[in-house]
VEXMIMAR-753163 format. One line per field, with one value per residue (C-alpha): residue number from 1; residue in three letters; x, y, z. Coordinates in Angstrom, 3 decimals, decimal comma. Last residue first. Example, Ala and Ser with C-alpha at 12.3 -4.5 7.8 and 13.67 -1.06 7.14 Angstrom:
pos = 2  1;
code = SER  ALA;
x = 13,670  12,300;
y = -1,060  -4,500;
z = 7,140  7,800;
***
This chain:
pos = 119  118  117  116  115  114  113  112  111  110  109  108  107  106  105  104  103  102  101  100  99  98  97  96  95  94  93  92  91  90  89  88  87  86  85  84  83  82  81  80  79  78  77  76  75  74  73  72  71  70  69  68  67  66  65  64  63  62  61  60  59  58  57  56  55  54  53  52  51  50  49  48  47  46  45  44  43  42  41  40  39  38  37  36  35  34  33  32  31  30  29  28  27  26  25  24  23  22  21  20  19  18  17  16  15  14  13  12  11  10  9  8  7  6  5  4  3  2  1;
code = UNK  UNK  UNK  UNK  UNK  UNK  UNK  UNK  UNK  UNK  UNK  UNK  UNK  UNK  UNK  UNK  UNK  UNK  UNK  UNK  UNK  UNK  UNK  UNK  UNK  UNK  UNK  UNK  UNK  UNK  UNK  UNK  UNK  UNK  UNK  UNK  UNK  UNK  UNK  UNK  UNK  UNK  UNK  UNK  UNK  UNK  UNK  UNK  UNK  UNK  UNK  UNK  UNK  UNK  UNK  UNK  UNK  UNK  UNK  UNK  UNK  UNK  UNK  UNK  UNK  UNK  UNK  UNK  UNK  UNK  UNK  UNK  UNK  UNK  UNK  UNK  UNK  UNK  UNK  UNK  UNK  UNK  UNK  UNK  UNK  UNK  UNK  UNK  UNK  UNK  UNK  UNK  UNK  UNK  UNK  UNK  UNK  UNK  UNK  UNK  UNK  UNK  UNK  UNK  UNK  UNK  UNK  UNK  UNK  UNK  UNK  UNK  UNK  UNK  UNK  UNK  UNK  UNK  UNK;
x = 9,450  6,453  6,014  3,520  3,071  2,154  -1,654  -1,107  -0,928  -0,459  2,360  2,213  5,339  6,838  3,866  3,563  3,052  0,058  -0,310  -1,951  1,069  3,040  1,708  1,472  5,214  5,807  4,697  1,177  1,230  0,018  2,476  3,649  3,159  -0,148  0,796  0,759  -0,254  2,221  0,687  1,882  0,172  -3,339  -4,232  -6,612  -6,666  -10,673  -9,469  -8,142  -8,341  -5,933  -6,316  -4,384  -1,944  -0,401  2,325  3,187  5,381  8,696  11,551  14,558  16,104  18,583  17,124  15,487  13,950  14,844  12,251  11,991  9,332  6,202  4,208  0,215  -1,471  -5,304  -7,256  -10,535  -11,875  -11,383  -8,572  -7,093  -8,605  -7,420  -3,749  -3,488  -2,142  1,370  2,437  5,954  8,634  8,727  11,012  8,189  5,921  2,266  0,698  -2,155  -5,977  -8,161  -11,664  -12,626  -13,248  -15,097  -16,791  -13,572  -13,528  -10,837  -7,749  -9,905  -9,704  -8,103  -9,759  -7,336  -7,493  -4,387  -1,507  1,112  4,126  6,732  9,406;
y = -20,374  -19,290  -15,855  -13,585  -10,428  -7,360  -6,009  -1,980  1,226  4,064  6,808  6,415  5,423  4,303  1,543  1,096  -2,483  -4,769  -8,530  -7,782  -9,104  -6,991  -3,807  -4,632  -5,457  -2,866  0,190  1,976  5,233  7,757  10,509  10,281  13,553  12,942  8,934  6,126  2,774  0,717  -2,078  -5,904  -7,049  -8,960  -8,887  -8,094  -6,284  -6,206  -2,519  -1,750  -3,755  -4,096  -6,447  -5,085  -6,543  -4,758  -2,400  -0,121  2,612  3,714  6,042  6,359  9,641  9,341  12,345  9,975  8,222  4,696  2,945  0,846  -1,770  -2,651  -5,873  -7,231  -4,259  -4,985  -3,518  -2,629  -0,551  2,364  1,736  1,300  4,707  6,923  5,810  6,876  4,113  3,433  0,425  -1,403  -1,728  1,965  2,084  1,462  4,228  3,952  7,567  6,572  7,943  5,911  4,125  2,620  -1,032  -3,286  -6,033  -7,662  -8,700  -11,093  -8,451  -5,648  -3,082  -1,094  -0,147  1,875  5,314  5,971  8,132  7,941  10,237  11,304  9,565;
z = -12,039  -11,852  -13,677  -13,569  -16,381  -15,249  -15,355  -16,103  -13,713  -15,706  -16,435  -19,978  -21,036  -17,771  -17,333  -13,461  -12,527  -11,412  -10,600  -7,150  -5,214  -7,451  -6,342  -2,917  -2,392  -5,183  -2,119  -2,526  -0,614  1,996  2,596  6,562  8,454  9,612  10,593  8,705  9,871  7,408  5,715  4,837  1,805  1,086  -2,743  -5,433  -8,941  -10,719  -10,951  -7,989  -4,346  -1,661  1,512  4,387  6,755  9,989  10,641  13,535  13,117  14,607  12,865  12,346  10,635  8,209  6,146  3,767  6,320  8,322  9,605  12,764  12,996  15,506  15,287  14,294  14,497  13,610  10,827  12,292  9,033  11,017  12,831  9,149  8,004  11,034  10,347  7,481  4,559  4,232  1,291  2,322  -0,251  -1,709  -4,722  -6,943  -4,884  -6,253  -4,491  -2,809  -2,695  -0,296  -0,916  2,101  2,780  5,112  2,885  3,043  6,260  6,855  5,956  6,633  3,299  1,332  -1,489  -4,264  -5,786  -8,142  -8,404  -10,711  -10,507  -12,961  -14,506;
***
């Protein structure tokens, strides 16, 4: 499977109007969504706790999450947010993705509306 990248709003939790328009990689296997750093001070985003991450590698590693408000394609939802630092590739994780009612389509390498359940 190859990659799909998208442009997405992020923006203020509460304040919707303030957004910016940020490239992300959609990461299915990627819980948590990381957007730069710069761009969520930016838009005022506030830090709400610190958590440990483990890479790849092993390594562990601290970053600071918050919440974000997502936007593509008439698709909307708050999810949690990493603040991502210079080294750290910006991305949409499935927590995000599904909270907006989106998935990645395998054949064609698109985002598409997924189907909801409530069970």
């Amino acid at each position: 499977m190859g990659f799909v990248r998208a442009r997405f709003a992020v923006c203020h939790p509460v304040e919707l109007e303030r957004s910016a328009e940020v490239e992300l990689l959609v990461d299915t296997g990627a819980l948590i969504s990381v957007v730069p750093r710069p761009t969520l001070e930016s838009l005022g985003v506030p830090v709400q706790f610190r958590r440990n991450f483990r890479l790849a590698n092993g390594q562990t590693i601290q970053r600071d999450v918050g919440l974000a408000f997502f936007r593509w394609n008439g698709h909307e939802s708050g999810a949690p947010v990493v603040f991502g630092d210079a080294e750290d590739m910006p991305l949409l994780g499935v927590t995000a993705l599904e909270a907006m009612g989106l998935q990645v389509d395998p054949g064609t390498q698109q985002l598409k509306p997924a189907e909801s359940y409530l069970l």
